[in-house]
C-alpha positions in Angstrom: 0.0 0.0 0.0 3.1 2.4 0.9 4.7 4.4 -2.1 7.8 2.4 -2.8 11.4 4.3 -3.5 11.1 6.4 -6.5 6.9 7.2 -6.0 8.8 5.3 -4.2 10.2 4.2 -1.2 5.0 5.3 -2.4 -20.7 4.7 -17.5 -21.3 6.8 -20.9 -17.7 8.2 -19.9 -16.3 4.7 -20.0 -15.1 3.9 -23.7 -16.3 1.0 -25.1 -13.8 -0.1 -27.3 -10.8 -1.7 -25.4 -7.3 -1.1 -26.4 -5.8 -4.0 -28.9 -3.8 -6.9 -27.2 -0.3 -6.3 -28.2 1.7 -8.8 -30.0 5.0 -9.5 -27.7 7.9 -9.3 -29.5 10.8 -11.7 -28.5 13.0 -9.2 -27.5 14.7 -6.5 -29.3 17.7 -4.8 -28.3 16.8 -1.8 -27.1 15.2 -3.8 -24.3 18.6 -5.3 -23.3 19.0 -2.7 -20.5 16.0 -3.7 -19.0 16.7 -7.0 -19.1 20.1 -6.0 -17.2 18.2 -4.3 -14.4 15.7 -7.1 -14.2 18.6 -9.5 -13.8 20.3 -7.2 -11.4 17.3 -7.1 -9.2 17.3 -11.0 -8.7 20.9 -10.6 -7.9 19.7 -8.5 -5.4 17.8 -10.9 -3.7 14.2 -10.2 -5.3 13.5 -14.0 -5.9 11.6 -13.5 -9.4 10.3 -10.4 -11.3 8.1 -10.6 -14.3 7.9 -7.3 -17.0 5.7 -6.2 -20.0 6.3 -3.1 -22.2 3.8 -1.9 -24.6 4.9 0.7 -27.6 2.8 1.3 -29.6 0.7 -2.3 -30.6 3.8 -4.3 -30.0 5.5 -5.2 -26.8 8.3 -7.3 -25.2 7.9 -9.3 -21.8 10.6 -10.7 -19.4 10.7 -12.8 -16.8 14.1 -13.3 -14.3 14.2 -15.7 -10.9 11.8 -17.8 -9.3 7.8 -17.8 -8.5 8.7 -20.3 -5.9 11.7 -20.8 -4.0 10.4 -24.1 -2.9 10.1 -25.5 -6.0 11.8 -23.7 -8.4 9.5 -22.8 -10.6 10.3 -19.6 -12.4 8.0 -16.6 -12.9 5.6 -16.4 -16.0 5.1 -13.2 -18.1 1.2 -13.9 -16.9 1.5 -13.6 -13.5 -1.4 -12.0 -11.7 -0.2 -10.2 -8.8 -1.2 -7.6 -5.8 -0.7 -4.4 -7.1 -0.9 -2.6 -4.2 -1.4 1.3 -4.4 -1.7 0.9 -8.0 -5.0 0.2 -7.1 -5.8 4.0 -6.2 -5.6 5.5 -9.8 -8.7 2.9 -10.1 -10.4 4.2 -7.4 -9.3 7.7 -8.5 -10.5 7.5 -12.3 -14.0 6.1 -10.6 -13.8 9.2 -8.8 -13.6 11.4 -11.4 -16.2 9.7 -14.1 -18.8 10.7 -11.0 -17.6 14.3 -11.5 -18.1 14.5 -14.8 -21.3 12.8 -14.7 -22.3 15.4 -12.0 -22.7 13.1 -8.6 -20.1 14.6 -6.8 -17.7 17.7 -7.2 -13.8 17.3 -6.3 -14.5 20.3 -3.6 -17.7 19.0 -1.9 -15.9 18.1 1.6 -15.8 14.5 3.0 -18.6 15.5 5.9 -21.2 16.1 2.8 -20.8 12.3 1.9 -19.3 10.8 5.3 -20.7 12.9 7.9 -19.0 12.1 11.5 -16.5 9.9 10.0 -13.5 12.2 9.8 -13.5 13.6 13.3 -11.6 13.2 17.0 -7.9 14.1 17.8 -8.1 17.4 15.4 -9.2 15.7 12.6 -12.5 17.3 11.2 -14.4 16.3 7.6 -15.8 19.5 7.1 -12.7 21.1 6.5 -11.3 18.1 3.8 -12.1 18.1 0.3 -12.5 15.0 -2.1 -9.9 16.6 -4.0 -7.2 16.6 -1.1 -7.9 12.7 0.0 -7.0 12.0 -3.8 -3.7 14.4 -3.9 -2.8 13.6 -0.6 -2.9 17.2 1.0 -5.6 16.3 3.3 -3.6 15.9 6.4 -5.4 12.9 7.5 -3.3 10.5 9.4 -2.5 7.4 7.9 -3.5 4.2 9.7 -0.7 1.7 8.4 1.9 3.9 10.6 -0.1 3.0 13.7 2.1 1.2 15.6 -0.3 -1.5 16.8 -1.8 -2.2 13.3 2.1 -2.6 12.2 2.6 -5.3 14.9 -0.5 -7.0 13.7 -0.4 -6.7 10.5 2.9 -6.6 9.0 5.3 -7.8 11.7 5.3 -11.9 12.3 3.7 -13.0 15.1 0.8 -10.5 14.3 0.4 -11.1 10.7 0.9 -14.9 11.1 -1.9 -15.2 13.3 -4.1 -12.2 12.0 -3.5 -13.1 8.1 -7.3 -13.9 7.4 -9.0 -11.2 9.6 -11.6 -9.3 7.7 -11.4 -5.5 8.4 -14.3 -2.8 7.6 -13.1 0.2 5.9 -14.6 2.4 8.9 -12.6 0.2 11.5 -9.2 1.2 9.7 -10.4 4.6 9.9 -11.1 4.7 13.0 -7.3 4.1 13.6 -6.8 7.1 11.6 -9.0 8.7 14.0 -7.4 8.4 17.0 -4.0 10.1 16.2 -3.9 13.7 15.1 -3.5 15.4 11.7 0.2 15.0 10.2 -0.9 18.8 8.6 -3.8 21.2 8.2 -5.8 19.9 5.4 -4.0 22.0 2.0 -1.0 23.2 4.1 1.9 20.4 3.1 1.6 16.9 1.4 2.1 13.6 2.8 1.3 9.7 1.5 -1.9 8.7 3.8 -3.6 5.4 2.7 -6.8 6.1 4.7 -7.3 8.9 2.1 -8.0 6.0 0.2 -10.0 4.4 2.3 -12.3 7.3 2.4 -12.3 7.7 -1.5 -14.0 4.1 -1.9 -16.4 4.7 1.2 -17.4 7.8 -0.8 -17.9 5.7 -4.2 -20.2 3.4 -2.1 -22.6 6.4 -0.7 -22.8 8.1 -3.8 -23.7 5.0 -6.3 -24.9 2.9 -3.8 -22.5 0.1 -4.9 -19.3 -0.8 -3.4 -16.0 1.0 -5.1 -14.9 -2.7 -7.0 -18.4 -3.0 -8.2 -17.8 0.2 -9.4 -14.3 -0.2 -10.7 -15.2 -3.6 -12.5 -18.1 -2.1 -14.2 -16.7 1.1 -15.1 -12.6 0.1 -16.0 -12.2 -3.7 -15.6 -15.1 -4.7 -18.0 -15.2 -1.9 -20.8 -11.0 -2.5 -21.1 -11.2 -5.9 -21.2 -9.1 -6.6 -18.3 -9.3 -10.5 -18.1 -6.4 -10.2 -15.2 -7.0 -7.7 -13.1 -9.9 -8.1 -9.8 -10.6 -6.4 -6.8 -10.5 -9.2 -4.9 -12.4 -8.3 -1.2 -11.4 -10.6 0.8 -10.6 -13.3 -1.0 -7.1 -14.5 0.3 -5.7 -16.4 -2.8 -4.9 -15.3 -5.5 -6.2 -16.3 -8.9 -3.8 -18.3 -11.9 -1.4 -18.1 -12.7 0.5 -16.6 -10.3 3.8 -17.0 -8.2 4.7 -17.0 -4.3 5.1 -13.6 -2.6 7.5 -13.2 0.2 8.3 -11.0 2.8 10.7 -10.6 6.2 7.9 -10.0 8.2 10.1 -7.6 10.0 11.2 -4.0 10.8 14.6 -5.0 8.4 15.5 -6.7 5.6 17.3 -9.4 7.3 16.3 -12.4 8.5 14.1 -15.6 7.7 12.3 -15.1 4.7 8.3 -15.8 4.7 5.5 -17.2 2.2 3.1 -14.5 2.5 1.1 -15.1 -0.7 -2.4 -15.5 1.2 -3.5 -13.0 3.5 -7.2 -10.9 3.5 -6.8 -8.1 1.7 -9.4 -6.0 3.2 -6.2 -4.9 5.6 -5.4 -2.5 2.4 -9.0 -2.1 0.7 -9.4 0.9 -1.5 -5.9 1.6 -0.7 -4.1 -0.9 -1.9 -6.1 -4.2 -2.5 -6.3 -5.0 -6.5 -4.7 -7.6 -8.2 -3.4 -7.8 -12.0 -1.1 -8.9 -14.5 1.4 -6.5 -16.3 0.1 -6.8 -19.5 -3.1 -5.1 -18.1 -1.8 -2.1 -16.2 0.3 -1.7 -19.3 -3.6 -1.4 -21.4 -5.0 0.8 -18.6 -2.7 3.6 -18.0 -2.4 3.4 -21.5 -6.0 4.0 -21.9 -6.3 6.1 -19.4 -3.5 8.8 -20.2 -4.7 7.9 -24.0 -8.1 9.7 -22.6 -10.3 6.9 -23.2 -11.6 6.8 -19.7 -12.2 10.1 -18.7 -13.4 13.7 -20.6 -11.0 15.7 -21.2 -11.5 17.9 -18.3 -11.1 15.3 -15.7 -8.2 13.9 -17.4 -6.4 17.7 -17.0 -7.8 17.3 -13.5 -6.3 14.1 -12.5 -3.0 15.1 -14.0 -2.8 19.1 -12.1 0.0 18.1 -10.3 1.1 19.1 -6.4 4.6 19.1 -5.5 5.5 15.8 -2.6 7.0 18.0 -0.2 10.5 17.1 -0.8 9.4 13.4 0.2 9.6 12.2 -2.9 12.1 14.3 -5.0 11.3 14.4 -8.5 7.7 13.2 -8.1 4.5 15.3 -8.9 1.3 14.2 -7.5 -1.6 14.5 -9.1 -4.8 12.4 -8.2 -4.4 9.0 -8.0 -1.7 9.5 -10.9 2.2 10.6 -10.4 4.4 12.4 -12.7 7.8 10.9 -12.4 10.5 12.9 -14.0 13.8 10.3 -14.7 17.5 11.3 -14.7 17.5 11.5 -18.4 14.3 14.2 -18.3 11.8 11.6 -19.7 8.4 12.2 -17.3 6.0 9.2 -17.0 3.2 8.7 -15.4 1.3 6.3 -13.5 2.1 4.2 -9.8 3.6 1.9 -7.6 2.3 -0.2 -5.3 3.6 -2.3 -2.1 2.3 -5.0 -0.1 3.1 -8.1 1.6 5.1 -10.0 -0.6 4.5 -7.4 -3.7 6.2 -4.7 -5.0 4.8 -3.0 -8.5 5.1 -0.5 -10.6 3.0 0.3 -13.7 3.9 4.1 -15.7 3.2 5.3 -19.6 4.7 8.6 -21.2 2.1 11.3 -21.4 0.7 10.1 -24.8 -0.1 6.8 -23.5 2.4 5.0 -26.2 5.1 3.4 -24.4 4.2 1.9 -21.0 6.4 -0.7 -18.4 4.8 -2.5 -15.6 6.5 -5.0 -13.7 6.1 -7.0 -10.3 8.9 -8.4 -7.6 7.5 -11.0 -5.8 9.4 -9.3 -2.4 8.5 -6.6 -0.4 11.8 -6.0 1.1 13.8 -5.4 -1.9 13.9 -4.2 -5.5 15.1 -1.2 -7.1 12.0 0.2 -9.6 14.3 3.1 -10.4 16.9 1.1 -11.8 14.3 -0.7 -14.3 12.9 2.6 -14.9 15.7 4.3 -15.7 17.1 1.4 -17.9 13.7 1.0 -20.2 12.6 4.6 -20.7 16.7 6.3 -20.7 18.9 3.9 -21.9 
């Protein structure tokens, strides 16, 4: 759910034609750098990554490492995976496809669709707009830095006992709730997953349908993504897919852990989708292509806020981060993390040359190094 290093550390609007399936290439050269930073990774001790570019309609895919280290088996270009934060340019582009159909504005404040949800220690709804939980200027606290939902939840003896619990979006913010504002809501930018949170609860009261209803009719369907679910809390995930592994632990030392199944309702709006690379390739693809939103909202979801100095050379926008790389090519797009998962999924503005890719680690990676090595070298 956290941005990872680099973002890092991090209806009649829908269109109904879905973008073409690419045909994958075996592997041209300019993709050998990629390959290299894919390898490197592995080296690294990420046990397997698995990568899909898209230019244009053709596209090369990569796999390096294992999917399991118990059995060897190495990781397929099909993997479906949990995406993590990726998951809130979903909920964000639901968000905005209600604007421009009129149910909602971007400044109607969360008490006008949650009333006495955002309050206690400071924190107060009517002073939040929809806007700043999707840019992340609201302030609100975020829960997954509470420490006793990190000692149940991502820290061993918690998580391997707690794994399967089912948690409703108002109990994870009512953690939120009891710890003060990190800012006045507009003053300063910080990365809060219960904004999050809050976006989906929002979806539900103004459609009457939960946000993945929402997200499946709206983006999964109309694109044709045959890999990508919002899973509840279903805690397997769907094939084919590998292992996902994590320490479990405050460092990145130490036993290693299976942590593929787990309930993701722990992340929800947040952070709990699931995909395949090929498919976040065809959305943000779409979506920056302006296939999923008027232009208006599109402009919307792309005015930018600086991070704050949290994440240097990152914009956010809502839902959607401009990432400017050390050779001064911007993409756009997200990253996601979560037990056992680390992802990132970007395109260049017009939506023509697009990377995702998955570790099947949580403790380890480097996204800027594959970045860097598709889109600059």
């Amino acid at each position: 759910m956290a941005v990872r290093k680099a973002l890092a550390g991090a209806a009649a609007l829908v269109a109904s034609v879905a973008l073409a399936a690419p045909a994958l290439a075996a592997g041209p050269a300019h993709h050998d750098a990629t390959r290299a930073a894919l390898r490197a990774a592995v080296a690294d001790g990420v046990p397997g990554v698995t990568a899909t570019v898209t230019e244009g309609r053709t596209g090369w895919s990569a796999t390096e490492g294992v999917g399991d280290l118990r059995r060897g088996t190495p990781r397929s270009t099909a993997d479906r995976y949990r995406v993590g934060s990726v998951s809130k340019t979903f909920v964000a582009t639901v968000l905005l496809q209600l604007e421009a159909e009129g149910r909602l504005s971007l400044d109607d404040t969360v008490e006008k669709w949650l009333p006495g949800v955002v309050r206690g220690h400071g924190h107060d709804g009517r002073r939040v707009t929809v806007r700043q939980l999707l840019n992340h200027t609201s302030g609100i606290y975020d829960y997954t830095r509470d420490d006793g939902f990190v000692r149940t939840y991502f820290l061993k003896d918690g998580f391997l006992q707690h794994r399967y619990d089912t948690l409703r979006p108002q109990e994870l913010v009512a953690i939120a709730m009891s710890h003060e504002p990190i800012f006045e809501p507009g003053e300063s930018w910080t990365y809060s997953n219960t904004n999050y949170i809050l976006a989906g609860m929002i979806v539900e009261r103004v459609t009457g349908h939960s946000y993945g209803d929402e997200i499946r009719r709206r983006v999964i369907a109309p694109l044709g993504l045959r890999g990508t679910s919002v899973p509840g809390t279903r805690p397997t995930l769907p094939q084919p897919s590998s292992r996902a592994y994590g320490k479990l632990a405050k460092t990145a030392t130490g036993p290693t852990y299976d942590v593929t199944e787990l309930n993701p309702s722990l992340a929800g709006a947040a952070g709990e989708m699931i995909s395949d690379s090929a498919d976040l390739n065809r959305f943000y693809r779409a979506l920056l292509g302006g296939r999923l939103l008027p232009p208006r909202q599109l402009a919307e979801m792309k005015d930018t806020v600086d991070t704050a100095g949290h994440l240097p050379g990152v914009r956010y926008g809502l839902g959607l981060a401009d990432r400017e790389l050390g050779c001064g090519v911007h993409v756009w797009g997200h990253n996601g993390g979560i037990h056992g998962s680390g992802t990132d999924a970007v395109t260049t503005e017009d939506g023509r040359h697009a990377l995702a890719f998955n570790f099947n680690a949580d403790w380890t990676g480097d996204n800027d190094a594959v970045l860097e090595a598709e889109f600059c070298d």
